[in-house]
MIDOTOR-812774 format. One record per residue (C-alpha): x, y, z. Coordinates in steps of 0.25 Angstrom, whole numbers. Layout:
// MIDOTOR-812774
NODE     c1     c2     c3
NODE      X      Y      Z
...
***
This chain:
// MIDOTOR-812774
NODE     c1     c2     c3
NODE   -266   -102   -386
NODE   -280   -100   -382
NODE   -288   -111   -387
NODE   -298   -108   -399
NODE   -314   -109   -398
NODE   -319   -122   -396
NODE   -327   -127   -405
NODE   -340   -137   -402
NODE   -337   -149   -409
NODE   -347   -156   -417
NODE   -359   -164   -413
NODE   -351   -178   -415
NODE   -340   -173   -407
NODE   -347   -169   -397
NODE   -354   -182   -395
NODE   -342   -191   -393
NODE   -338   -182   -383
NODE   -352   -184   -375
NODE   -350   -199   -377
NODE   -336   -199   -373
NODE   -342   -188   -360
NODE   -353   -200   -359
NODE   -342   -210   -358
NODE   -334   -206   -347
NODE   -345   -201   -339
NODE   -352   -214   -341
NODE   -341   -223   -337
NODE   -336   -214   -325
NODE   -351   -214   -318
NODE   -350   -228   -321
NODE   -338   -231   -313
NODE   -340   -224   -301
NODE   -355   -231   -302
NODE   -346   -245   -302
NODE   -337   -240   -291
NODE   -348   -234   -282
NODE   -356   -249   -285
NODE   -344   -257   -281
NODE   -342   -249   -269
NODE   -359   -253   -266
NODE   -360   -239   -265
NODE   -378   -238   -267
NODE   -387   -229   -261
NODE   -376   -220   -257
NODE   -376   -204   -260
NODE   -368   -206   -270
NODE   -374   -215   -278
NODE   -385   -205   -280
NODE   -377   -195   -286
NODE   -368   -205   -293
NODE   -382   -208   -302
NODE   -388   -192   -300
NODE   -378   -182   -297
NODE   -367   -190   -303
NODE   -374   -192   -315
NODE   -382   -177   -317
NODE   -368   -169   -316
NODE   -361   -178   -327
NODE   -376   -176   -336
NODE   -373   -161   -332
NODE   -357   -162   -337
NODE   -361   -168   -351
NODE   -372   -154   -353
NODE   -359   -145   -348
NODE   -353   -151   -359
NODE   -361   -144   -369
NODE   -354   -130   -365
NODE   -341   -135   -364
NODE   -336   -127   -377
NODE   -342   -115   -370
NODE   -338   -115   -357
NODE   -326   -126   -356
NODE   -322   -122   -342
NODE   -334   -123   -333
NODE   -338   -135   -341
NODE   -326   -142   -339
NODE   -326   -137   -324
NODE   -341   -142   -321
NODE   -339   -155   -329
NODE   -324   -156   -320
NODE   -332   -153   -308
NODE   -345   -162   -308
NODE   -334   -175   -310
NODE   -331   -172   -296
NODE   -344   -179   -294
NODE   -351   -185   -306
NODE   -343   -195   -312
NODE   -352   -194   -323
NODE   -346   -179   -325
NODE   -334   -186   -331
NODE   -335   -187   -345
NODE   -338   -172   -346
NODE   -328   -168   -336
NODE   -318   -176   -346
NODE   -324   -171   -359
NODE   -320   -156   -352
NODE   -306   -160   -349
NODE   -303   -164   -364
NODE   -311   -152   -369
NODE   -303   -145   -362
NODE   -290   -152   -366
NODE   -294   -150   -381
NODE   -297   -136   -380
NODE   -283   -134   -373
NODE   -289   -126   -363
NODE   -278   -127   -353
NODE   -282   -118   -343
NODE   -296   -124   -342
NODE   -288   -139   -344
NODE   -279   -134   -330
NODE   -293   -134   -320
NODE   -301   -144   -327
NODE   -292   -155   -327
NODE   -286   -155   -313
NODE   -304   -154   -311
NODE   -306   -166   -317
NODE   -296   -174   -310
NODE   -299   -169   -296
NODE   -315   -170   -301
NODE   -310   -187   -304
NODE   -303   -189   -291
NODE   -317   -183   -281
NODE   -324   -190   -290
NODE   -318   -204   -287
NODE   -319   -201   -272
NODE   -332   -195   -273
NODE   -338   -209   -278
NODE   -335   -219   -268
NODE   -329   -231   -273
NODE   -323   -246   -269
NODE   -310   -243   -272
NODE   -303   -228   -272
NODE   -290   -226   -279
NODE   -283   -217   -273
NODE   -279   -201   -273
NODE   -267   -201   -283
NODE   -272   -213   -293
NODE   -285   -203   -293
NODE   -278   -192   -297
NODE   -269   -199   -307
NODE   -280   -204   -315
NODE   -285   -191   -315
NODE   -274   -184   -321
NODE   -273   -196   -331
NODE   -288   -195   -334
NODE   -286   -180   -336
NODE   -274   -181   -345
NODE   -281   -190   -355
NODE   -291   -182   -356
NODE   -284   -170   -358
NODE   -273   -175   -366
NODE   -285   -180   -377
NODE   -293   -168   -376
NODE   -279   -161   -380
NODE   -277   -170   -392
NODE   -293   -170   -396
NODE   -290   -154   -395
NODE   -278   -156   -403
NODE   -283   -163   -415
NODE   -294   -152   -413
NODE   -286   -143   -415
NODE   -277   -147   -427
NODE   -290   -150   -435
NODE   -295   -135   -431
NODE   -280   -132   -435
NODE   -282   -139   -449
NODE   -297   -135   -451
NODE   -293   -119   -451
NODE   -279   -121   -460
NODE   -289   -127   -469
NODE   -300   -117   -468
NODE   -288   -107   -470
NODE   -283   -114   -482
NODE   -298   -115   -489
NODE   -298    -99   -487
NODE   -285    -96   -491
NODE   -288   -107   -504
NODE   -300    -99   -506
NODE   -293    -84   -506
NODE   -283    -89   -514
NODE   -293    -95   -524
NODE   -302    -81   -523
NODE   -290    -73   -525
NODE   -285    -83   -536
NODE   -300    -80   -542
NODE   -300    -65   -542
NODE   -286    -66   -549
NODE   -291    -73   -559
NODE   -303    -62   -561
NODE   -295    -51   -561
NODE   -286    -57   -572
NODE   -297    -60   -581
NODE   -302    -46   -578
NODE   -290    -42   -583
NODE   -289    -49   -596
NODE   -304    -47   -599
NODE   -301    -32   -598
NODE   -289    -32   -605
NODE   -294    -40   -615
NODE   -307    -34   -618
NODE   -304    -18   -615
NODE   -296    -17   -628
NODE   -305    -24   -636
NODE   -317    -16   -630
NODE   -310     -2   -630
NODE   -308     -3   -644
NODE   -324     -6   -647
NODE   -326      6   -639
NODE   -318     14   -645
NODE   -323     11   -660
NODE   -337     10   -655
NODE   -334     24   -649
NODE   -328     30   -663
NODE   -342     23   -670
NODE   -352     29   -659
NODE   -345     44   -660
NODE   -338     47   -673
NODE   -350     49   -685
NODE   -339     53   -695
NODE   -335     40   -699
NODE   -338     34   -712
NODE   -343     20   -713
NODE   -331     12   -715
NODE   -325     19   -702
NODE   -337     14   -696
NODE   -337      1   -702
NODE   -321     -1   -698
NODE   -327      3   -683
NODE   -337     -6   -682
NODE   -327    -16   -687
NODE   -319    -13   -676
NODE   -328    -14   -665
NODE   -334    -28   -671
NODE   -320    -33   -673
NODE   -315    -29   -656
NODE   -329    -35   -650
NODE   -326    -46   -656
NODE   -311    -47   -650
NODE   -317    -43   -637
NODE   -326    -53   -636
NODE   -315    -63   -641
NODE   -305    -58   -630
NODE   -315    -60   -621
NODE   -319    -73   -624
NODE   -303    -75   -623
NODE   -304    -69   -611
NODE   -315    -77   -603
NODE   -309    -91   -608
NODE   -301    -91   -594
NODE   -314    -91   -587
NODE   -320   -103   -594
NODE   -316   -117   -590
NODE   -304   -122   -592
NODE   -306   -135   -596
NODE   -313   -132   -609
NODE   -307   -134   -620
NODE   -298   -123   -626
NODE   -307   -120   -637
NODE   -318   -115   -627
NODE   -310   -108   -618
NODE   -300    -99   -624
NODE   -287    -95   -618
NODE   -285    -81   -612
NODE   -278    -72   -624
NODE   -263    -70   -621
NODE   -258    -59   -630
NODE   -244    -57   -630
NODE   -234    -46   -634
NODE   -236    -47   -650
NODE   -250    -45   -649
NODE   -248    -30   -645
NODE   -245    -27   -659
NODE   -257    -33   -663
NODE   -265    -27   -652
NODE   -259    -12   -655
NODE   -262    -17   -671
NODE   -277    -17   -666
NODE   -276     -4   -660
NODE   -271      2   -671
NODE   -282     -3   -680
NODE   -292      4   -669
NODE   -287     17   -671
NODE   -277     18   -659
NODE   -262     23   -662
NODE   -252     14   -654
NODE   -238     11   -658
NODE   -230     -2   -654
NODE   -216      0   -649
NODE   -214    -13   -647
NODE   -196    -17   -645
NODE   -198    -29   -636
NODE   -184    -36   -635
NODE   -187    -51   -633
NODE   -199    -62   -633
NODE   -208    -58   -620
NODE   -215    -69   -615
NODE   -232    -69   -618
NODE   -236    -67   -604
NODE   -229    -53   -603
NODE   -234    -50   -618
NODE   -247    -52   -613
NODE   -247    -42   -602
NODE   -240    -33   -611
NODE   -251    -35   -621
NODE   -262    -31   -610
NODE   -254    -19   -606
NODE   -254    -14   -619
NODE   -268    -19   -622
NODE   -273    -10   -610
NODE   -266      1   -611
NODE   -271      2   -627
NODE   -284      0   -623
NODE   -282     12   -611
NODE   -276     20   -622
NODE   -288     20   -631
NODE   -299     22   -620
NODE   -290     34   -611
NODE   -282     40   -624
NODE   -290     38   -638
NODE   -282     43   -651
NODE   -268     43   -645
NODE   -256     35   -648
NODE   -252     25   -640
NODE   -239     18   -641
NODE   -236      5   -636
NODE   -220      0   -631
NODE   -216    -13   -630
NODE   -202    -14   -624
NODE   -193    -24   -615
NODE   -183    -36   -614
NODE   -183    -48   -607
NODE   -174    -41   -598
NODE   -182    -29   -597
NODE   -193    -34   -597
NODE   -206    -30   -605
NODE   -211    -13   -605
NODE   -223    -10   -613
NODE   -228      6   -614
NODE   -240     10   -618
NODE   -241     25   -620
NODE   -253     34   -627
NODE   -251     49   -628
NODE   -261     59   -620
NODE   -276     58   -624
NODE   -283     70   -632
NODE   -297     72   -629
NODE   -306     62   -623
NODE   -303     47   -623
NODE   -308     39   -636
NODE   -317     29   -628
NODE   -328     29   -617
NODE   -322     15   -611
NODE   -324     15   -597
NODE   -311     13   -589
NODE   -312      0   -582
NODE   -300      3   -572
NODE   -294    -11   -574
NODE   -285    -11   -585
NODE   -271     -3   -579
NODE   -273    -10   -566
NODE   -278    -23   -573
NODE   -262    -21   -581
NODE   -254    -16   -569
NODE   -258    -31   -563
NODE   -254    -36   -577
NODE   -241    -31   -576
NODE   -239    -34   -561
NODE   -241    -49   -561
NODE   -231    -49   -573
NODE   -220    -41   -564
NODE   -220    -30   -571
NODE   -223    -13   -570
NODE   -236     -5   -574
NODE   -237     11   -576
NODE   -246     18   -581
NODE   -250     33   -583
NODE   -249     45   -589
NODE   -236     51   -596
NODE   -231     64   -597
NODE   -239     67   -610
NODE   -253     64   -604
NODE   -252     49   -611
NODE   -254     37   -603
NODE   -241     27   -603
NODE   -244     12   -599
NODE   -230      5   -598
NODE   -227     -9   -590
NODE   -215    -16   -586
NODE   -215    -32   -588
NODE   -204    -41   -584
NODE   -200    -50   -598
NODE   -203    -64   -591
NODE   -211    -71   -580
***
């Protein structure tokens, strides 16, 4: 697998690998100095370019050294190549090797190496000396100076690597945390959306609807009016009790339960109730309820918000019709709930804008229960909403 792209390590980093360079340089120059003085080599060539030549191509390996990320190979080649001759070349030349070794750069590793160990046997001969080991002992600790070098510069790579390795599993897990948390966060909207709107858009569609018979009937006498009014006062107040209901999910939850009210949870029996109140506001609905069976709270609240939605649909789509209501199902058959109104006549009875929310807003109701959704018009013109929920959990 090719390797990935390098990156320049820090300023620390960096520094103890100049030292390191500086080390090895330092201690190799000295060593052929101390040979070259036992040996009484002085005023010879050689000692000039021992302290000058010797000295200004290893000053010249450490500023290579600055590109060695951008261009590895002819770094590592040049730094390889002055060692030949400048024994102050050699902490650079070694600083190459591992990089390479650490970037598993095999190809690169396969010249430079052999390099470096030809580069360390010319260079033994190039500086005279009193004593000369021979050709193979040479070459031996060469291969063995190589080798270390290659096989730390494989495991500093390593451990590189495996820190990489971790660094972007936990960079992944923070973002997949985070989408997990934002999706968990746009549920949680979307269900309050929900039961604000099926909360609030009965409540409100009946203050429409009696604010519309004030605003547009004159025939009526004042105790008509009065009843109205009445009516209007007594469903602003619900809806603003609903929606304080409502909005207690939002505030903190470690307030005390007086300050923070519990969402509502109607259940099944309060459909009568409900259909009672729409009754009193001048709609004609019948119950048809022959439930067999205790349904458990949770499906009786849905079936609630079913019928919640579709009365209040009724009233803005299909003023003055009847509307019947059916509750039927077992615990083996689980719950069915029908509600059907008959075909409009003439234009409907309120000026409530559609908010496009409440059918889809029920069909994902029913969903997360297990259940089936259908709505639409019947063969009289009507409008059937019927849903399917399975009994338990």
């Amino acid at each position: 697998m090719p390797p990935s792209t390098p990156v320049a390590p820090s300023r620390l980093s960096s520094l103890w690998r100049y030292a390191l360079a500086l080390l090895i340089s330092v201690v190799a120059w000295g060593a052929v100095a101390i040979a070259m003085d036992d040996a009484n080599i002085g005023d010879e060539p050689i000692t000039v370019w021992l302290i000058l030549g010797d000295t200004a191509l290893g000053l010249a390996s450490f500023i290579l050294m600055r590109w060695r990320h951008r261009w590895p190979g002819p770094v590592a080649v040049i730094t390889g190549a002055f060692s030949f001759v400048s024994a102050a070349s050699a902490g650079p030349a070694t600083w190459a090797v591992g990089s390479t070794a650490s970037r598993h750069r095999w190809r690169l590793l396969g010249l430079v190496a052999p390099l470096n160990i030809v580069a360390g046997v010319v260079q033994e001969r190039f500086y005279p000396g009193e004593d000369e080991l021979p050709l193979w002992a040479l070459i031996l600790f060469g291969f063995l100076i190589v080798g270390i070098v290659i096989a730390v510069g494989y495991a500093m790579g390593s451990q590189r690597d495996l820190m990489d390795s971790l660094r972007d599993r936990a960079d992944t897990a923070e973002r997949e945390q985070q989408a997990r948390m934002a999706q968990a966060q746009a549920a949680e909207r979307t269900r309050i959306a929900r039961e604000m709107h099926d909360v609030l858009a009965h409540r409100i569609s009946l203050v429409a609807m009696h604010a519309g018979a004030l605003t547009y009937r004159t025939d009526l006498s004042a105790a008509e009016q009065a009843t109205a009014a009445r009516a209007i006062e007594d469903n602003a107040h619900h809806a603003l009790r609903d929606l304080r209901d409502v909005l207690g999910v939002l505030r903190d939850p470690t307030q005390p339960t007086s300050s923070n009210p519990e969402l509502p949870q109607p259940v099944i029996s309060d459909i009568a109730r409900l259909i009672e109140e729409e009754r009193t506001s001048g709609m004609r609905v019948t119950l048809d309820d022959t439930i067999d069976g205790e349904l458990p709270d949770n499906r009786g609240r849905t079936a609630y918000r079913i019928v919640q939605e579709a009365l209040t649909n009724a009233r803005k789509h299909a003023a003055a019709t009847s509307v019947t209501v059916t509750l039927s199902g077992s615990e083996d058959d689980g719950l069915t709930v029908t509600i059907r109104n008959a075909a409009p006549v003439g234009t409907p009875g309120s000026t409530l804008p559609d908010s496009g929310l409440g059918l889809i807003g029920l069909d994902e109701r029913v969903g997360l229960t297990g259940g089936r959704l259908r709505h639409g018009r019947d063969a009289g013109g009507g409008y059937v909403v019927e849903a399917w929920i399975p009994w338990q959990v």
